[in-house]
FIKOLZA-1660 file (N, C-alpha, C; in steps of 0.1 Angstrom, whole numbers, plus 5000, padded with zeros to 4 digits):
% residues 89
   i   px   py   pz ch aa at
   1 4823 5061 5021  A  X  N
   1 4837 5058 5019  A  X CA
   1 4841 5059 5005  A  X  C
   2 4854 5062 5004  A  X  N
   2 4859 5060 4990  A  X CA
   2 4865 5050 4986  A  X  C
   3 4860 5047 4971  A  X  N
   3 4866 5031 4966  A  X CA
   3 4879 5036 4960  A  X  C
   4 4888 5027 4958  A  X  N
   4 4901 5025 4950  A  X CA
   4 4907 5014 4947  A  X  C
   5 4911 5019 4936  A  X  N
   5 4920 5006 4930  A  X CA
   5 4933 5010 4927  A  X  C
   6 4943 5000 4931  A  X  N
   6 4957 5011 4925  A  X CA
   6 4968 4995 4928  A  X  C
   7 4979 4998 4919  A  X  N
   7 4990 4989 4918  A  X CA
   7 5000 4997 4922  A  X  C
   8 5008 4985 4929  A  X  N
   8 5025 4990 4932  A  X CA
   8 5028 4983 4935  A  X  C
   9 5047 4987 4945  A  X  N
   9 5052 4976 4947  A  X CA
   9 5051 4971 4961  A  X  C
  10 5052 4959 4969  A  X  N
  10 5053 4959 4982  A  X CA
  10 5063 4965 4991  A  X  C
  11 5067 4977 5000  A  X  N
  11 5080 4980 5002  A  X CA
  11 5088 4973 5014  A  X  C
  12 5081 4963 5025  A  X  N
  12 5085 4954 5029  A  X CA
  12 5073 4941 5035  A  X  C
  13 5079 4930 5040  A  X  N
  13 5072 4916 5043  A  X CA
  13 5064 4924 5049  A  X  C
  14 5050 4918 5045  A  X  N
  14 5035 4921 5057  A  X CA
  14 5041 4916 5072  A  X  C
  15 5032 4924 5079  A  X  N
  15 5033 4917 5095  A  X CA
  15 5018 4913 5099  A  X  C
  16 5018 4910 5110  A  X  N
  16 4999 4902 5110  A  X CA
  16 5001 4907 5127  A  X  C
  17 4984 4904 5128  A  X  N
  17 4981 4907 5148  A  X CA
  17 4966 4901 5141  A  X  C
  18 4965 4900 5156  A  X  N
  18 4946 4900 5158  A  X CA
  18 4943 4908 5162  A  X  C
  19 4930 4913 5157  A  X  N
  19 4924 4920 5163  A  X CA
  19 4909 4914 5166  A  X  C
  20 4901 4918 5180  A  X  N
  20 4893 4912 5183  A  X CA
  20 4887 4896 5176  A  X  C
  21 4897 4886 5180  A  X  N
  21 4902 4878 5173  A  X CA
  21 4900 4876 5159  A  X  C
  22 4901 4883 5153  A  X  N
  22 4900 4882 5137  A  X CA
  22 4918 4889 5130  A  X  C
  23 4920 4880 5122  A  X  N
  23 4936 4877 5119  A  X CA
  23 4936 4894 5111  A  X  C
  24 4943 4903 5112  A  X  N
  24 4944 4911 5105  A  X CA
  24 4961 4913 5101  A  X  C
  25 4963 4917 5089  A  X  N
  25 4975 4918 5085  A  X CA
  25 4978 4937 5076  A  X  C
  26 4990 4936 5078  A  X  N
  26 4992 4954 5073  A  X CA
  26 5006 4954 5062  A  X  C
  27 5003 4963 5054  A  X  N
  27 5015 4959 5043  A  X CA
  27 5017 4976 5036  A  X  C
  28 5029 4979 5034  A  X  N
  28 5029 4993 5028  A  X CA
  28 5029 4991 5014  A  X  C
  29 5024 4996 5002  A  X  N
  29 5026 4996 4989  A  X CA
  29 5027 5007 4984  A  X  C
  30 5036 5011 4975  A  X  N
  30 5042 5024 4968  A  X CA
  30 5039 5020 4953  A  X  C
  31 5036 5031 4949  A  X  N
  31 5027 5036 4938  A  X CA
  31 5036 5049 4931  A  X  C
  32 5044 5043 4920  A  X  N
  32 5053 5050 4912  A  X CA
  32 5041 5063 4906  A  X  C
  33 5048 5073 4906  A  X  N
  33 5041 5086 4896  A  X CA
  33 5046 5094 4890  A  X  C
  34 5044 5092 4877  A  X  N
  34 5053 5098 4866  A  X CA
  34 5047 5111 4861  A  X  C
  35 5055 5121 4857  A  X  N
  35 5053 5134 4858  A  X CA
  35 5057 5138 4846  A  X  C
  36 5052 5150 4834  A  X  N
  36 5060 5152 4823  A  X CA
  36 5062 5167 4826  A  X  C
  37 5077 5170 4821  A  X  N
  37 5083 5183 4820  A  X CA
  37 5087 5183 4811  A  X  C
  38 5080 5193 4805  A  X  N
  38 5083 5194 4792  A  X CA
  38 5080 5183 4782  A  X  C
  39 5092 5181 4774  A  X  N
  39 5088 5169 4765  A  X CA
  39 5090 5158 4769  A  X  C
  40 5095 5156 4781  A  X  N
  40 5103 5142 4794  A  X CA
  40 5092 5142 4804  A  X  C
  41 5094 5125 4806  A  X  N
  41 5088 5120 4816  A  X CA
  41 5095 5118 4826  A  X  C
  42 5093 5124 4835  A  X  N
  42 5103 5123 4852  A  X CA
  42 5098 5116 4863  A  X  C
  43 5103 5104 4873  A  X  N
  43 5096 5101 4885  A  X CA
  43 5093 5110 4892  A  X  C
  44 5087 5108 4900  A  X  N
  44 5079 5119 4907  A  X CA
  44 5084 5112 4923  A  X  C
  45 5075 5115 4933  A  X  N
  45 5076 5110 4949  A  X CA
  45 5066 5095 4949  A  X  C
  46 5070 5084 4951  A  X  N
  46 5058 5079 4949  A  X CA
  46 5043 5082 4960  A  X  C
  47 5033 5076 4954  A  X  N
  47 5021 5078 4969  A  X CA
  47 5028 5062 4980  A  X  C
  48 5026 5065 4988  A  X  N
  48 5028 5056 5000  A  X CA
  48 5011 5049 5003  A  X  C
  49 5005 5038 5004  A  X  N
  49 4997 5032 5010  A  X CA
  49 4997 5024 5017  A  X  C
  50 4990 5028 5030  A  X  N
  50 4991 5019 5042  A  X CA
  50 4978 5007 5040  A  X  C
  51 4978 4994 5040  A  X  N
  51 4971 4985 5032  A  X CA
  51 4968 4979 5049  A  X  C
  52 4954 4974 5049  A  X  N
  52 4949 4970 5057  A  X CA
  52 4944 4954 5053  A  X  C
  53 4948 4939 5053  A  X  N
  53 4935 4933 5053  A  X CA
  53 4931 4925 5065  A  X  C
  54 4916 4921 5059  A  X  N
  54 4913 4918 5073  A  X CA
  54 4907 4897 5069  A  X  C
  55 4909 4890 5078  A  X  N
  55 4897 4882 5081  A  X CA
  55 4903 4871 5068  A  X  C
  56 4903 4860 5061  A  X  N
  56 4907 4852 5055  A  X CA
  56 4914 4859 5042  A  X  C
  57 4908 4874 5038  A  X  N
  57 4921 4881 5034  A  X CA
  57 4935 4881 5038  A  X  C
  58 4933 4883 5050  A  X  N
  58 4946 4889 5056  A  X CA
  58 4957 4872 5060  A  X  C
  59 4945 4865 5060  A  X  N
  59 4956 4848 5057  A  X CA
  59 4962 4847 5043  A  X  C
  60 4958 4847 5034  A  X  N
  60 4960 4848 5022  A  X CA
  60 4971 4856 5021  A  X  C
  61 4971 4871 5023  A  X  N
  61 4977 4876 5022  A  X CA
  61 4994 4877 5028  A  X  C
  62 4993 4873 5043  A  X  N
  62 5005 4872 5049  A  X CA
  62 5016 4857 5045  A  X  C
  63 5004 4850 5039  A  X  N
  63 5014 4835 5033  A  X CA
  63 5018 4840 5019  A  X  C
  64 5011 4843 5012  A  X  N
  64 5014 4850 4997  A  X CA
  64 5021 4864 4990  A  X  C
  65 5022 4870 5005  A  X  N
  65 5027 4887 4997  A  X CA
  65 5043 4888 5000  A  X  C
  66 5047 4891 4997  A  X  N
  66 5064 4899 5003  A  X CA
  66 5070 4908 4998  A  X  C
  67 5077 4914 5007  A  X  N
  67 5084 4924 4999  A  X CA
  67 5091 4923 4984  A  X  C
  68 5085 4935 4976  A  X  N
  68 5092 4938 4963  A  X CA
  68 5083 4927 4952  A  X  C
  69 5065 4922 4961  A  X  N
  69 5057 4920 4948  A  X CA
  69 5052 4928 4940  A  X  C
  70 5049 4933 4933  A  X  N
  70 5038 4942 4926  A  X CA
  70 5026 4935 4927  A  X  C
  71 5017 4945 4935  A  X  N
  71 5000 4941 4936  A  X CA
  71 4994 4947 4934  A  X  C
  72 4982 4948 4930  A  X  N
  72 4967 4953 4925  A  X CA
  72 4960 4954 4937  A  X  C
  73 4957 4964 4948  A  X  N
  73 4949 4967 4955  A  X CA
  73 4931 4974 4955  A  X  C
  74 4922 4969 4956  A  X  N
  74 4910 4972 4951  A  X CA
  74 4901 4974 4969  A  X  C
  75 4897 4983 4977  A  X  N
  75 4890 4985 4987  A  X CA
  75 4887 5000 4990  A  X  C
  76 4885 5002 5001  A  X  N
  76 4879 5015 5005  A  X CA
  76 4891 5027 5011  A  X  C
  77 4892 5038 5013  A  X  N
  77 4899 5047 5013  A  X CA
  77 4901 5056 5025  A  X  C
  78 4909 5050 5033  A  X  N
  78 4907 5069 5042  A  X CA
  78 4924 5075 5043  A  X  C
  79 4918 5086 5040  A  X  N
  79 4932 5094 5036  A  X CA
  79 4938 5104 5056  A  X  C
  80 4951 5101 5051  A  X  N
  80 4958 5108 5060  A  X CA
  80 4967 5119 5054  A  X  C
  81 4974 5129 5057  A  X  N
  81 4979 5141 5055  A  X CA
  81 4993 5143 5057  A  X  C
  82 5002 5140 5051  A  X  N
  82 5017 5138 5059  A  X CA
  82 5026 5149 5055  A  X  C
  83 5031 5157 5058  A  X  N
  83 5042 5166 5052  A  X CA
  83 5050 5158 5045  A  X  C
  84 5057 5170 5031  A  X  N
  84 5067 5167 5025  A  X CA
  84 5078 5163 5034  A  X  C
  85 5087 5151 5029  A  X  N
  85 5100 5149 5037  A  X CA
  85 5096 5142 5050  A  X  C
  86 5084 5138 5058  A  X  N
  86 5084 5128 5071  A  X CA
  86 5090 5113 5064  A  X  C
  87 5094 5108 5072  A  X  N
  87 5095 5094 5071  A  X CA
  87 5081 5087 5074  A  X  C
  88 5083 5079 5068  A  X  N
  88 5071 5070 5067  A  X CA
  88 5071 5055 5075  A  X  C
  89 5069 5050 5083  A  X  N
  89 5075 5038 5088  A  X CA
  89 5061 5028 5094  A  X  C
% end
């Protein structure tokens, strides 16, 4: 697996479920990227991350996070592939 670390902002309130009774909660965070043209720095698309936690993480996290925090995410990585322009939901 791949490790990562990355900050951004939360782009709405976590929601929670269980799974095989263990509390899991899911949160999207967007990750500003800045781009230089030329002698300017331009926003770019941000990356979208779909955030997973699990198990007294994910308590923590559903009483503590909300939309429009900035958080520091540190865990493991699996990548998905999305065309330019899908919505993300």
């Amino acid at each position: 697996m791949n490790s990562v670390t990355f900050s951004g902002r939360v782009g709405q309130d976590p929601t929670s479920n269980t799974v095989d009774d263990q509390p899991v909660t899911y949160l999207t965070v967007y990750e500003n990227r800045r781009t230089r043209r030329g002698t300017e720095w331009v926003n770019d698309s941000p990356n979208v991350w779909r955030v997973e936690a699990h198990g007294e993480l994910a308590e923590l996290a559903i009483a503590n996070i909300t939309k429009g925090n900035i958080i520091v995410v540190t865990g493991e990585a699996a990548t998905v592939t999305v065309a330019r322009g899908t919505k993300m939901e």
